[in-house]
MIGUTOR-830913 format. One record per residue (C-alpha): residue in one letter; y, x, z. Coordinates in steps of 0.05 Angstrom, whole numbers, plus 5000, padded with zeros to 4 digits. Each point is the difference from the previous one (the first is absolute). Example, Ala and Ser with C-alpha at 12.3 -4.5 7.8 and 13.67 -1.06 7.14 Angstrom:
BEGIN
a491052465156
s506950274987
//
This chain:
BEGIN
x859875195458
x496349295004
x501050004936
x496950724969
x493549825046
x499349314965
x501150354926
x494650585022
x494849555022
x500849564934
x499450644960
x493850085044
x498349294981
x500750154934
x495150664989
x494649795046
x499849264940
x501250564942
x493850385028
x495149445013
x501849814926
x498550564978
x493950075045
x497749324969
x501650164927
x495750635004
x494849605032
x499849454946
x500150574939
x493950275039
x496249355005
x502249764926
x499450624955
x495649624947
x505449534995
x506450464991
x495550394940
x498849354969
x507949814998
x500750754979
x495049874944
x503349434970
x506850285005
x497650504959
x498749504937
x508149815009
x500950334934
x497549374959
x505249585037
x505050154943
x494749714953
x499149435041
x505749684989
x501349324952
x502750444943
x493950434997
x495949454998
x503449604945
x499750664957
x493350045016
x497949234980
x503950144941
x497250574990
x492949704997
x501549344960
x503150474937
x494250395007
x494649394994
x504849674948
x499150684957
x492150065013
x499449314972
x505450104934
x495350704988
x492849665007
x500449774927
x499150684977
x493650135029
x497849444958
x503550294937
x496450645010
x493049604996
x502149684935
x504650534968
x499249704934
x504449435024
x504850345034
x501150664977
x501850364933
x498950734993
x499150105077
x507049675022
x499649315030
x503349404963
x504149395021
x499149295020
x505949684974
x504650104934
x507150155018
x497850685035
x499550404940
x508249824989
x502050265065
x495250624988
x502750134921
x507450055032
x496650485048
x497450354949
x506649944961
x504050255066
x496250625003
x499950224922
x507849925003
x498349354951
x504249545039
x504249824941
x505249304998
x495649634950
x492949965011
x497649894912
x492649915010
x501349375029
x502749344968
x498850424933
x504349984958
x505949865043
x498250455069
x500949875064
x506550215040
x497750335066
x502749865078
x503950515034
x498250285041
x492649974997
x495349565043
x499450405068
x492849944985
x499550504936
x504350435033
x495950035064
x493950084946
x504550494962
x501750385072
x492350115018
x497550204935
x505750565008
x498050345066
x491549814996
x495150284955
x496949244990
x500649564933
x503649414988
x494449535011
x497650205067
x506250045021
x502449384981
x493149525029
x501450265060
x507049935009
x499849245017
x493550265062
x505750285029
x504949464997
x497149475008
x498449975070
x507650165023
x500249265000
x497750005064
x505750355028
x505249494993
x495449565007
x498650215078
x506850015029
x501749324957
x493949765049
x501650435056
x507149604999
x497849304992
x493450065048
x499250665028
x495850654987
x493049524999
x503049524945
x502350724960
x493250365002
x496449344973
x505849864948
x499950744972
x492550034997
x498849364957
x504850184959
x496850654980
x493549684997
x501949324952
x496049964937
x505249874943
x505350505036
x494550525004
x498049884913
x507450134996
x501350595025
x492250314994
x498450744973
x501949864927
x505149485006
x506050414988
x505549584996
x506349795048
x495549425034
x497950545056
x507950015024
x502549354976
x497449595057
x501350555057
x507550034977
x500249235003
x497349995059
x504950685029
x505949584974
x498749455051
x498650485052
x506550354993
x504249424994
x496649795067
x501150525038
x507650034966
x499649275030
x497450175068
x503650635018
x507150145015
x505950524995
x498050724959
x492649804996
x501649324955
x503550494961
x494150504995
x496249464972
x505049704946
x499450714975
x492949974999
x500149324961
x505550324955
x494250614994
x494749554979
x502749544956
x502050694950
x493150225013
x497149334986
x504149984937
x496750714972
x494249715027
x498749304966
x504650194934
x497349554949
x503749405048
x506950265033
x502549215002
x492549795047
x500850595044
x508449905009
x498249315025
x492950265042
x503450605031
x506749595014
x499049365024
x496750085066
x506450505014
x504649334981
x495049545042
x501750535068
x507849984977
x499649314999
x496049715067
x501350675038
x505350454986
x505649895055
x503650485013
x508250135020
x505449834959
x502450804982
x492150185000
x498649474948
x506450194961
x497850684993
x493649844985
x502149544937
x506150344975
x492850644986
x495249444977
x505249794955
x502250694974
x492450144963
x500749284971
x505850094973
x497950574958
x494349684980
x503949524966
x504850364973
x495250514966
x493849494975
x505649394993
x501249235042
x494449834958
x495150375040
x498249415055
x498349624934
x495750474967
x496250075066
x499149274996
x497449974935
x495950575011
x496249615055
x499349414947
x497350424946
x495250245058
x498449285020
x498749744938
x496250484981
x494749895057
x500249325005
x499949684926
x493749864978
x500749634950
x504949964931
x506449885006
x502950314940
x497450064926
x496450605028
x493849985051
x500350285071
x496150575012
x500349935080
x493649434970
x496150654979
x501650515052
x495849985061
x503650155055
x504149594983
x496349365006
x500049655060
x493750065050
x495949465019
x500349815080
x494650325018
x501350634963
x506450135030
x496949865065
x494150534978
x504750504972
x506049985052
x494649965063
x493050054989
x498449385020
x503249285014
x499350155085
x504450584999
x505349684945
x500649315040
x500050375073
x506150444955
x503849404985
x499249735080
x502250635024
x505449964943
x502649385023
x500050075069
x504250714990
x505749594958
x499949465063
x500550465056
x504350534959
x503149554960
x506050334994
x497550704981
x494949694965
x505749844946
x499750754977
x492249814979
x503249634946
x498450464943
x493350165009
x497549325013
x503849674928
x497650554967
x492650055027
x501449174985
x500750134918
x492250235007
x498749305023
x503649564939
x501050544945
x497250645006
x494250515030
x503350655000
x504349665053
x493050025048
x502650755020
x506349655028
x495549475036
x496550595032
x506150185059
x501849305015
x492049775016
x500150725040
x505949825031
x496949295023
x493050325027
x503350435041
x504449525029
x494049515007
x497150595040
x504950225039
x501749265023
x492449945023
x500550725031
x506449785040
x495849515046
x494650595013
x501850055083
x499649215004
x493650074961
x496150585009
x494349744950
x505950154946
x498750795017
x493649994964
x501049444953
x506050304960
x497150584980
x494049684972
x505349484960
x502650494967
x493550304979
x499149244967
x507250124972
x499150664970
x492749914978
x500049574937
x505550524968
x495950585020
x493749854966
x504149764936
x502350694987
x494050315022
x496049574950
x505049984941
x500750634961
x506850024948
x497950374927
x504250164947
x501649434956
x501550514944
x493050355005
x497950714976
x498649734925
x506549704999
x503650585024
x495950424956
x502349614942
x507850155017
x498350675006
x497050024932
x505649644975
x504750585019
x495650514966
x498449684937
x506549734986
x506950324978
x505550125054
x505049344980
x494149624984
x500249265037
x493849625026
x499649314982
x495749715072
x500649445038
x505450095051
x494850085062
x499150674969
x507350234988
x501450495069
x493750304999
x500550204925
x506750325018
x497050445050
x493250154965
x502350004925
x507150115009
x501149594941
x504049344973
x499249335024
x502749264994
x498249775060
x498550105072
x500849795073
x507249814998
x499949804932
x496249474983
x503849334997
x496749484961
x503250044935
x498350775006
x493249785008
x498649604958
x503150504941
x494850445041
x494449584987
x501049854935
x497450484961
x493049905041
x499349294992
x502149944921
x493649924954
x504650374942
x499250765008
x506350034963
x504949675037
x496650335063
x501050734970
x507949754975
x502349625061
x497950705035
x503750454950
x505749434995
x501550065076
x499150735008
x505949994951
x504949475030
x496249775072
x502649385023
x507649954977
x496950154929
x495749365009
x505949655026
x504650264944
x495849704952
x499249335037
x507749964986
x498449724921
x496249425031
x502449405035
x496150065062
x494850505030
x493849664980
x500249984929
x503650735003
x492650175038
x496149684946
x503050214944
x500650665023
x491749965014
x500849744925
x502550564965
x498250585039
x491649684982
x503349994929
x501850714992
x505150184965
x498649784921
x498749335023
x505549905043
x504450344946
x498349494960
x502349495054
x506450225019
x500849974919
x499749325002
x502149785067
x504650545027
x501350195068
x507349915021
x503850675014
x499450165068
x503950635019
x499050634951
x494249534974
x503549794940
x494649944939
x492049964989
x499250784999
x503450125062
x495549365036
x494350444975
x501650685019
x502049635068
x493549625006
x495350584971
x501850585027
x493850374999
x499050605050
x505450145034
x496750335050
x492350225001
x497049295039
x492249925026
x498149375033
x494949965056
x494149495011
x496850145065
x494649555051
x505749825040
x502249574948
x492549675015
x502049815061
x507249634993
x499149764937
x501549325025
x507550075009
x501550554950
x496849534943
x504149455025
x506250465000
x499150244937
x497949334971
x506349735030
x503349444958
x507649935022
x501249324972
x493349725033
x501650505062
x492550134999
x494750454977
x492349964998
x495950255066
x493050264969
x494150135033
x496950684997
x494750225044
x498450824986
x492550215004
x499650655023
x492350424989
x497449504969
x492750144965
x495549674960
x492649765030
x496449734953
x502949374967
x505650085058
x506650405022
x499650075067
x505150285046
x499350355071
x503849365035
x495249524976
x501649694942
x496149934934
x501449774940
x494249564972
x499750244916
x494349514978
x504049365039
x507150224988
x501849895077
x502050555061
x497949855060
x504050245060
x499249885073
x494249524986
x505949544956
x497949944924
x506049964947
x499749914919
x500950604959
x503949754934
x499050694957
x498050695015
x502450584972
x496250775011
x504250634974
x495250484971
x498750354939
x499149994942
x505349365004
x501049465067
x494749325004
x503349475012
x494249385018
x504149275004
x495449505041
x502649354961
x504249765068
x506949735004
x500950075062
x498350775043
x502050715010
x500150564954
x497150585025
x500450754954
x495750535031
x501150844986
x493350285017
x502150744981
x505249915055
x495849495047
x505249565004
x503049334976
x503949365009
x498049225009
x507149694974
x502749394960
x503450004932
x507150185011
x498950735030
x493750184958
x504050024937
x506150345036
x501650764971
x497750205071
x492849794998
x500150174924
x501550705016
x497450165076
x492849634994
x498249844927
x503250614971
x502749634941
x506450334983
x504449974945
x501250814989
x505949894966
x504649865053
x495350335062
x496650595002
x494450245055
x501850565048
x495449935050
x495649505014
x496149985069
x497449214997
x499549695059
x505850385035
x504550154945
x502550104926
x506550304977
x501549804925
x507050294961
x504249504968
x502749964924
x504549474997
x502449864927
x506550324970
x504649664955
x500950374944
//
């Protein structure tokens, strides 16, 4: 009973506290209304929570950093539009480098249904076998021209806008790894933002360069997080590696040995320093590795690790000998990117500016100390942004990541003391103003044009009209892709082939003084190409005198050099058994209908093509002119004058340019009714020969102003028997047939 009174009055207890709570909760809603609606108001904006959260935001940083990285490869064209007679031809914009119009003629070739085995426009008269399957970029070309209503040239400029920027992306979560989300969002935006990375993949610079450094770059990132992760999810990511490698392959075709070893060796690097797993799980994992291998061998042969060997050192040697180490000369001398920068250029190019390049190769050094041993999957991106430093500057692009990689590290390192140092709040952002700055203005200042202008492209277009289906084009190799794709005619040379002995056949027939062994070195190549040259070096002891005397006879023509195989025969060199079958051989007329093109690019690089094509292989050397174009210039009086300030001084026989005074030796003016030529009694001096009808002409020395090229493209002076004019649009172009002479 004692006990049912206690329990009642706790009960009692109980609802008299439950009451007065409630009394005083009622009493503090009254007195705090304005407070409850304001926690009601905010709980209303609890639908942006989801967007809030770290993965949102990275998307969105991303997000914004592929976006400015686009609006700065896109700003050239705004330019372009203001001087459409540099950049455009028949209202579709033009490139900026060479190789894009091969990727865009398999495009083309993809689409037509033209994608045969052997490609016989180029390396006429032999062809060219073709890669399967294509380059993933013609087919993605191929793919949009399919399902869009735009051309082939605007799609293809702005292909590399697009890509480009995806750098950033592995770029991030590389930094977001090695120093957290700050040390990503700096890394990813200087990467978009760096000057030589941003030429390279610019509207117009169709070619693989806009993926090649990204899937570097993804390779490491995958084979670090294969590294860091464990169980299904290391798996996941060997897949992923597996996945890019192919892709890279498709990608970058024209070098399946580079990208084995790009793609692969970060994955051996993780296998190496991290992979430890158990016993069975390892087992398993090797006995599937192995299985792919396996196949690989037994379908391409054992030879395979070989030929990806010597791949790399055909590769190697092609971008880092300079100078001659055979009989023949190295073109990597003439080719500009691949000469190797200056300091300060590579500091320019890869950063803007020296601050931001040194404060990338601190923050560099200080990620491979404190990550040293994750900082061993860097390894491929640093030795190859390392061949821009001692051989080459198309490796800046590769520079680009690994100085990205250091800022952001630098910053993050000085954004890691921010709570002991609160000044550090407001001084980081502003140091990466500093960082970002000197790359900024670069590209914002620097416009890319075409280096095959409108006229140029105009005169491959003409060439295509005014010339018969199998005809061939006899240009300098510079101009071999784009006369594909505009003319869709034969050539000797291009992009990928242009060795130096191929050069210097190409060169020849510019630099001779003998308009006929010009016109029959032409017709006797069109005929045999290069193993015809070599078959005939065969009945000579070495490859010198085979060069000369062929030089010898084909200047001849054939009833002179009948007469000297009369009396000093050739020896029998295959099916090449007597004098009339030499002949036929070395005069074989038109075999198939052959123009060759002078144009004002040759202006401009006459310096190594003149030496090419002057080349002497038992010297190993060739002559460097000197040929300076003069472009609108007009006569004033008893001067030429030309827009940049130079004048030519007729009554003295000097020019004067840049307030410097130099001797005029002679002085030639084409005009009717036949050229004046006025000698001003010197030994020593220039020659200068002026076109007024054209407003243009040439201060040079001796050697090139008797060359068939200057003959032809300035003085006019041809020998009609063995060219003939088809067009002629002096300064910009001239396209001449040839008639080389036929043994009869």
């Amino acid at each position: 009973m004692a006990k049912k009174k206690e329990k009642k009055r706790k009960e009692n207890i109980t609802q008299e506290k439950v009451s007065e709570i409630n009394s005083e909760t009622v009493s503090y809603s009254d007195s705090d209304k304005q407070t409850v609606s304001e926690k009601s108001s905010f709980s209303q904006l609890d639908f942006l929570k989801p967007f809030l959260n770290k993965t949102y935001i990275e998307i969105a940083i991303l997000v914004i950093i592929v976006l400015i990285g686009m609006s700065l490869r896109v700003q050239d064209l705004y330019d372009w539009q203001k001087e459409p007679d540099r950049a455009f031809y028949n209202g579709e914009p033009l490139f900026i480098n060479f190789d894009s119009y091969f990727y865009l003629s398999l495009a083309r070739d993809i689409v037509e249904g033209n994608h045969d085995k052997t490609e016989e426009k180029r390396d006429v008269p032999i062809g060219v076998e073709r890669r399967f399957p294509p380059p993933l970029l013609s087919v993605l070309t191929a793919f949009i021209k399919k399902i869009t209503p735009f051309s082939y040239m605007w799609i293809a400029v702005f292909i590399p806008v697009f890509l480009g920027p995806l750098i950033s992306i592995p770029i991030f979560y590389l930094g977001r790894h090695y120093g957290g989300a700050s040390m990503g969002t700096v890394s990813a935006l200087f990467s978009v933002i760096s000057y030589y990375y941003i030429y390279r993949s610019n509207i117009g610079w169709y070619d693989t360069d806009c993926l090649n450094v990204t899937l570097t770059v993804l390779s490491v990132l995958l084979a670090l997080m294969f590294a860091i992760n464990k169980g299904k999810t290391r798996y996941a990511y060997f897949a992923a590696i597996i996945i890019n490698y192919l892709f890279f392959l498709l990608w970058w075709d024209s070098t399946p040995e580079v990208v084995t070893v790009v793609s692969l060796t970060p994955f051996l690097t993780a296998l190496l320093f991290f992979y430890r797993p158990s016993k069975k799980e390892a087992l398993i994992f090797f006995s599937i590795l192995s299985m792919p291998v396996l196949i690989l061998l037994l379908w391409k042969g054992l030879e395979i690790p070989m030929r990806i060997i010597n791949g790399i050192k055909v590769v190697f040697t092609y971008i880092s000998v300079k100078e001659t180490v055979d009989i023949w000369p190295s073109i990597g001398a003439t080719v500009a990117e691949q000469k190797r920068p200056e300091l300060m250029e590579l500091i320019v190019k890869s950063a803007g500016h020296p601050f931001p390049f040194y404060i990338g190769l601190i923050g560099l050094v200080l990620l491979l100390v404190k990550k040293s041993k994750e900082g061993l999957l860097l390894f491929v991106p640093i030795v190859l942004g390392a061949l821009s430093v001692f051989y080459a500057k198309r490796f800046i692009i590769f520079m680009v990541p690994v100085i990205a990689l250091g800022v952001g590290f630098f910053i993050s390192f000085i954004w890691s003391y921010k709570k002991k140092f609160k000044f550090i709040y407001f001084v980081t952002p502003i140091l990466v103003f500093l960082l970002v700055y000197p790359s900024l203005v670069k590209v914002l200042t620097n416009t890319f044009f075409p280096p095959e202008d409108p006229p140029l492209i105009m005169a491959f277009d003409e060439a295509g009209k005014r010339t018969e289906a199998n005809a061939v084009i006899w240009a300098w190799w510079d101009h071999g892709y784009p006369l594909l794709f505009w003319a869709n005619r034969g050539t000797i040379g291009d992009g990928t082939l242009h060795g130096g002995e191929r050069s210097a056949y190409n060169a020849l027939p510019f630099v001779t003084d003998n308009f006929r062994l010009s016109a029959n070195f032409i017709s006797f190549y069109i005929a045999h190409g290069i193993p015809g040259i070599h078959k005939f070096y065969k009945a000579y002891d070495n490859v010198p005198e085979g060069y000369d005397a062929l030089k010898e006879l084909l200047a001849a023509g054939p009833d002179k050099t009948r007469e000297k195989l009369t009396s000093s025969p050739l020896k029998p060199v295959d099916d090449l058994t007597n004098t009339e079958k030499w002949l036929k051989f070395l005069f074989p007329g038109e075999t198939l209908p052959t123009y060759i093109l002078l144009d004002k690019r040759l202006l401009q690089t006459a310096y190594w093509w003149f030496w090419l094509g002057t080349w002497d292989p038992s010297k190993k050397d060739g002559i460097h002119p000197y040929y300076y174009p003069l472009f609108n210039i007009k006569r004033n009086g008893d001067n030429f004058e030309t827009p940049e300030g130079l004048s030519l001084d007729l009554r003295k026989g000097v020019f004067f340019i840049e307030n410097k005074q130099a001797a005029i030796k002679s002085l030639l003016i084409v005009e009717p009714p036949r050229p004046n030529e006025i000698n001003f009694g010197r030994q020593e001096g220039s020659r200068v020969e002026i076109i007024p009808k054209f407003e243009y002409g040439a201060i040079m020395d001796e050697p090139i102003a008797r060359s068939v090229f200057n003959q032809i493209f300035l003085r006019l002076m041809v020998d009609k028997r063995f060219f003939e004019p088809v067009i002629i649009s002096t300064p910009f172009f001239q396209i001449w047939k040839v008639k080389g002479d036929v043994a009869q």
